[in-house]
N, C-alpha and C positions, 0 to 999 in steps of 0.2 A: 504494500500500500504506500502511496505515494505524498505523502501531509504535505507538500509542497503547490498541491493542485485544491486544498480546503483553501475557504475564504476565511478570515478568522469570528465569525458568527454562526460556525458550526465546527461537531467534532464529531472522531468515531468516538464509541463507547460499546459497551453488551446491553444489550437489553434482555427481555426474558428467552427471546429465540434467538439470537444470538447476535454477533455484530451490527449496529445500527446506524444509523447519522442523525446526531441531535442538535436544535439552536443552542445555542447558546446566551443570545440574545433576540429580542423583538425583529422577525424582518419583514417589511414592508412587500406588498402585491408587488408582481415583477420583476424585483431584487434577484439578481443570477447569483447562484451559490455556486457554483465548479462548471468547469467544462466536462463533458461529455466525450473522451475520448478512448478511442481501442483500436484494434486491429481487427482488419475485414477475414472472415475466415468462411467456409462456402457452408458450414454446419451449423445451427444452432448448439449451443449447454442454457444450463438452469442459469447461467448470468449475462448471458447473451442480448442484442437487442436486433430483432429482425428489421434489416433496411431495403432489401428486394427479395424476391421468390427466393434465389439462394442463396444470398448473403446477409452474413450477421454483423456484428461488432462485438470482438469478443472484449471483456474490461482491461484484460494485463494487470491486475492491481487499482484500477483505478476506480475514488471514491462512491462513482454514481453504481457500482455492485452491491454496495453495502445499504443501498437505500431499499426499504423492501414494500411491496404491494401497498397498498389504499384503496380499497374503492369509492371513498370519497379523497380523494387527493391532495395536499397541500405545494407539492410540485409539479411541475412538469416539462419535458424537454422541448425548448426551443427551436428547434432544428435547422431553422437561418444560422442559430451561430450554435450550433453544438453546444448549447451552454443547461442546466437544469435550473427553472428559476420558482418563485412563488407565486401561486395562480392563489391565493389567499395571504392575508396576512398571518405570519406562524410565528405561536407564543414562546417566549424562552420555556425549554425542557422540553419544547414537543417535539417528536421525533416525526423525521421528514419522509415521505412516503407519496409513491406516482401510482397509477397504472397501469400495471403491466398490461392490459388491454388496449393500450396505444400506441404497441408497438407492435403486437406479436399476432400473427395469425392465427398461429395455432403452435402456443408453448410445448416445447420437449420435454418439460418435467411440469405436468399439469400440478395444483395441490390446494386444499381446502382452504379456506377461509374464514378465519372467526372476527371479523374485524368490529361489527356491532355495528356499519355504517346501516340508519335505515335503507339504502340501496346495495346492499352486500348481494354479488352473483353468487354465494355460498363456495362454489367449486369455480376457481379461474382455470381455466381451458384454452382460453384465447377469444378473439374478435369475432374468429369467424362462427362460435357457438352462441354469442350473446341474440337475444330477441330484438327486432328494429327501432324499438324503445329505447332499449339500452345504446347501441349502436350510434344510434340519433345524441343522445345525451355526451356522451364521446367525443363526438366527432372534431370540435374547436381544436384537440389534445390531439389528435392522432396525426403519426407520422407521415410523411409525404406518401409512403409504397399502401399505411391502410389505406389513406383518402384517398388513391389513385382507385384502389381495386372498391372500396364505398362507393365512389361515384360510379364506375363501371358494373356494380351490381355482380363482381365475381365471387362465383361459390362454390366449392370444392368440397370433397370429405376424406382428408388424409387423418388417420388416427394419432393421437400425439403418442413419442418414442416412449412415455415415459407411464408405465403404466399404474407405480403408486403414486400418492400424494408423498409431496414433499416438504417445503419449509409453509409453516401456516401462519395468517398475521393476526394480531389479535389487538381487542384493541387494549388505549393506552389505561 
């Protein structure tokens, strides 16, 4: 892990499931906390971020791995500038958390979810299983390859690799 790529109003720490990223102080809507950066690799893993049909970005150590699920979100990645910022304002102590559903089509390590958002998908699977409710509700947040394929209306059914649940979020 790389402390040189945090901004200094966030840190890692553990939380109850393990490695996290918390404020450390008040930050304001919009406020970019770290860059978003890795290496293209042609596979998805469980920290991967899908940016075309078969390309990922895998983290290398880098901070935005350790940020884990929301369904109600207080981040989210930028994708004009790589960067993950605050799509709300986030209180000192709270620990930072995106959607993995705004990026991934269909996660390789699908895993339950106890987050207590009233809009909690219970089991995250990815985009392409959400109802067009959900999907709708999204879509400001999602990467350039979902909203490519949202607006084209593409629909597939590859099974995800990954067939237990694995890290679950819960909430704070």
């Amino acid at each position: 892990m790389d402390p040189t790529q945090l901004t200094g109003n966030v840190i890692i720490d553990r939380g109850p499931l393990g490695m996290r990223v918390t404020c450390v102080q008040d930050i304001d809507v919009g406020a970019a906390l770290f860059r978003v950066i890795g290496r293209p690799v042609p596979r998805p893993d469980k920290y991967s971020i899908q940016i075309a049909a078969r390309l990922h970005l895998a983290p290398d150590g880098a901070p935005w791995s350790l940020v884990n699920h929301a369904c109600a979100p207080n981040t989210a990645i930028d994708f004009s500038q790589w960067t993950l910022y605050a799509v709300r304002r986030i209180r000192e102590g709270e620990e930072l958390g995106w959607s993995y559903l705004t990026t991934e089509w269909a996660l390789s390590c699908p895993f339950e979810c106890a987050c207590g958002a009233a809009d909690c998908v219970r089991r995250v699977l990815g985009f392409k299983f959400l109802s067009a409710r959900q999907r709708a509700a999204l879509r400001p947040l999602l990467s350039p390859y979902l909203r490519r394929r949202f607006r084209e209306g593409v629909e597939d059914n590859p099974s995800p690799a990954c067939a237990q649940p694995t890290r679950t979020a819960q909430a704070p």
